[in-house]
VOPAGU-2260 file (C-alpha; in pm, 1 decimal, decimal comma):
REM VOPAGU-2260
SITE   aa  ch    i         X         Y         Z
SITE  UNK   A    0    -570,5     351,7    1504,6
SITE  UNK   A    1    -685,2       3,0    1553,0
SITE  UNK   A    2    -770,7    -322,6    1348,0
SITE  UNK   A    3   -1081,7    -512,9    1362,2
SITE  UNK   A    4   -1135,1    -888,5    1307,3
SITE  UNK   A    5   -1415,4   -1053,1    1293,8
SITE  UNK   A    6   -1474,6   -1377,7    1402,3
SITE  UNK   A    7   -1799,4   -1490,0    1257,8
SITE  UNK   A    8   -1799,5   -1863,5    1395,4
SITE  UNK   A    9   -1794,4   -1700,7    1742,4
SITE  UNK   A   10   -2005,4   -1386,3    1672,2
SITE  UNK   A   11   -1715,7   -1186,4    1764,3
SITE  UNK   A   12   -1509,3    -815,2    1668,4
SITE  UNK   A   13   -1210,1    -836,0    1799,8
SITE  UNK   A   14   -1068,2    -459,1    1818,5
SITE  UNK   A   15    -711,9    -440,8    1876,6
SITE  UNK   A   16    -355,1    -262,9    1824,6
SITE  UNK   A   17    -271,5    -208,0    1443,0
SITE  UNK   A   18    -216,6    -521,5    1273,1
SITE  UNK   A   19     173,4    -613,4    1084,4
SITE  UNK   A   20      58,5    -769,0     785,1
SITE  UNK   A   21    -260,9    -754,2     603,8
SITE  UNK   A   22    -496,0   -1021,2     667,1
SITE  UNK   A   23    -833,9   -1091,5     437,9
SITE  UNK   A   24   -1070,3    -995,5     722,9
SITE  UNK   A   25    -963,3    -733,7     909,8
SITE  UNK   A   26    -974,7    -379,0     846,2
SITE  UNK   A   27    -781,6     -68,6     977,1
SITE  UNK   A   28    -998,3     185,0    1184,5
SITE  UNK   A   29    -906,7     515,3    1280,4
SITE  UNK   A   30    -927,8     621,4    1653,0
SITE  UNK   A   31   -1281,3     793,1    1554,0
SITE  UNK   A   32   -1461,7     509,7    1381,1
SITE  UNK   A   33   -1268,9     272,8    1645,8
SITE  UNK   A   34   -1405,4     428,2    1983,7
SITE  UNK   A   35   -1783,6     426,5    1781,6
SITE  UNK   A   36   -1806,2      56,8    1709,2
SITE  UNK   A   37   -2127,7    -118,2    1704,9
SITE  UNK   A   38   -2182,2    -466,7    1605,7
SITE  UNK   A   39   -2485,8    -676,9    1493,6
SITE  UNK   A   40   -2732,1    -759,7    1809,6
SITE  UNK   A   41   -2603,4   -1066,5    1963,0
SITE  UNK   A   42   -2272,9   -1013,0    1909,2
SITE  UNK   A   43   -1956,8    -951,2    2168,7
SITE  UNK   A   44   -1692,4    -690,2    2094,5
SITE  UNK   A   45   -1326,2    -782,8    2273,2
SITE  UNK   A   46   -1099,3    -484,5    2288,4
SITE  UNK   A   47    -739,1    -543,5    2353,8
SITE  UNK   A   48    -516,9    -338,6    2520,5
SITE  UNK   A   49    -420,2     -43,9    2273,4
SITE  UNK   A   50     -71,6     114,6    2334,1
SITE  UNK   A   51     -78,8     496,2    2438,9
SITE  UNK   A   52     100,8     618,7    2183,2
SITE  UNK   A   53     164,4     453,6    1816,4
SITE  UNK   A   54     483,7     231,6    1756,4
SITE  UNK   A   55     733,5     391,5    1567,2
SITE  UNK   A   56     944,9     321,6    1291,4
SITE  UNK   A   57    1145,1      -2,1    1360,0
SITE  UNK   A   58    1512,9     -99,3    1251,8
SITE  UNK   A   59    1365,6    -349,6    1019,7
SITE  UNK   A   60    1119,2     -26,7     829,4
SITE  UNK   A   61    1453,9     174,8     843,1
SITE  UNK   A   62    1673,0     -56,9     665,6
SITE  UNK   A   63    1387,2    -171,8     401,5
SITE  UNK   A   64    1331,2     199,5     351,3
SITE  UNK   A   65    1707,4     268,7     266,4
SITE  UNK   A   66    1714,7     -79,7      47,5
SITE  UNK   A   67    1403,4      28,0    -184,7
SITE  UNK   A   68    1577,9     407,6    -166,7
SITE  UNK   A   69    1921,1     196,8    -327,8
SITE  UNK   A   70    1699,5      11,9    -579,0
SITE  UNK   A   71    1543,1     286,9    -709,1
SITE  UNK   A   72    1911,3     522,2    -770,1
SITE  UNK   A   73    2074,3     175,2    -887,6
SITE  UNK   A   74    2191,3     280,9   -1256,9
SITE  UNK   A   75    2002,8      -9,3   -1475,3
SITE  UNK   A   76    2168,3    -202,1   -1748,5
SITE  UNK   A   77    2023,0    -276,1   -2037,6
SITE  UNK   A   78    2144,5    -469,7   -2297,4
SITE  UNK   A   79    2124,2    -310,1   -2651,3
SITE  UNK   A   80    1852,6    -575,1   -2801,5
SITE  UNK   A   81    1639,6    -448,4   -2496,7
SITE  UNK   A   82    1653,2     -79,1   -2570,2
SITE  UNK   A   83    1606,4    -120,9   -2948,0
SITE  UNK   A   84    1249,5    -337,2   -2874,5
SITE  UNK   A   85    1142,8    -126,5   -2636,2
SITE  UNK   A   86     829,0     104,2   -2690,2
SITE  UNK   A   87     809,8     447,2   -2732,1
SITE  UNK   A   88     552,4     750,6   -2641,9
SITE  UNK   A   89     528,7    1016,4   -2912,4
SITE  UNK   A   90     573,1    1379,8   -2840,9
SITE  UNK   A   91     218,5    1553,2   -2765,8
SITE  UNK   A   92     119,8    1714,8   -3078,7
SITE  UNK   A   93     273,3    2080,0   -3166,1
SITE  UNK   A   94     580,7    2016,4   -2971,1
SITE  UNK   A   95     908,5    1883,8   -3108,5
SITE  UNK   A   96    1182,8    1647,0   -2963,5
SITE  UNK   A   97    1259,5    1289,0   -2928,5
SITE  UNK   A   98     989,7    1021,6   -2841,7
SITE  UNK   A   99    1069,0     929,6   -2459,8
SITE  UNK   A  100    1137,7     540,8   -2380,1
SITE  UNK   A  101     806,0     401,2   -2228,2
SITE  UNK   A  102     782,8     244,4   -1923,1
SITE  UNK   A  103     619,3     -22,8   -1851,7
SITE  UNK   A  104     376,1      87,3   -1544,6
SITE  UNK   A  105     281,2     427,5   -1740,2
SITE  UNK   A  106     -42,8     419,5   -1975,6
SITE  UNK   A  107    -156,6     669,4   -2221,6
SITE  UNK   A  108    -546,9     702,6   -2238,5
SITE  UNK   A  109    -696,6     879,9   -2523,1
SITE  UNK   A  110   -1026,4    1032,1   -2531,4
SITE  UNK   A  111   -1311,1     868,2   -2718,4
């Protein structure tokens, strides 16, 4: 894996190890499409060093990993006004039971 930048003032790729953080021009390559790079005639590719094998997992990924893991078993408290305005999906159709509270990142989409 490797992440390419372009630096179009210097008609440049840069090709390099993985990137941390996302940046607007650069893109993620995999070793395939990495080790077949072409560029526009006129052009210079820089490769830096790549690592022999990928990092892995850091303290800092381990720890935000268990904090989203707490987040998401955290019991959530709502107070009553909240539940009562809250929307709510029907049942499909020939089934029975209660309607199920809806969240908020969950869409129904009906056929036209």
């Amino acid at each position: 894996m490797a992440t390419l930048t372009y630096v179009y003032s210097d008609s440049t790729a840069v090709l390099g190890p993985l990137a941390t953080y996302a940046e607007p021009h650069c893109y993620d390559l995999c070793a395939t499409h990495a080790d077949r790079l072409t560029v526009p005639r006129g052009w210079e590719v820089l490769k830096l060093a790549m690592p022999a094998e990928p990092a892995g997992p850091g303290p800092d990924d381990l720890l935000a990993l268990a904090d989203a893991v707490r987040e998401a078993a955290a019991p959530r408290h709502e107070e009553p006004s909240q539940r009562e305005n809250r929307p709510t999906l029907e049942p499909p159709a020939g089934t029975t039971g209660t309607p199920l509270p809806r969240r908020s990142h969950l869409r129904i989409l009906r056929d036209q």
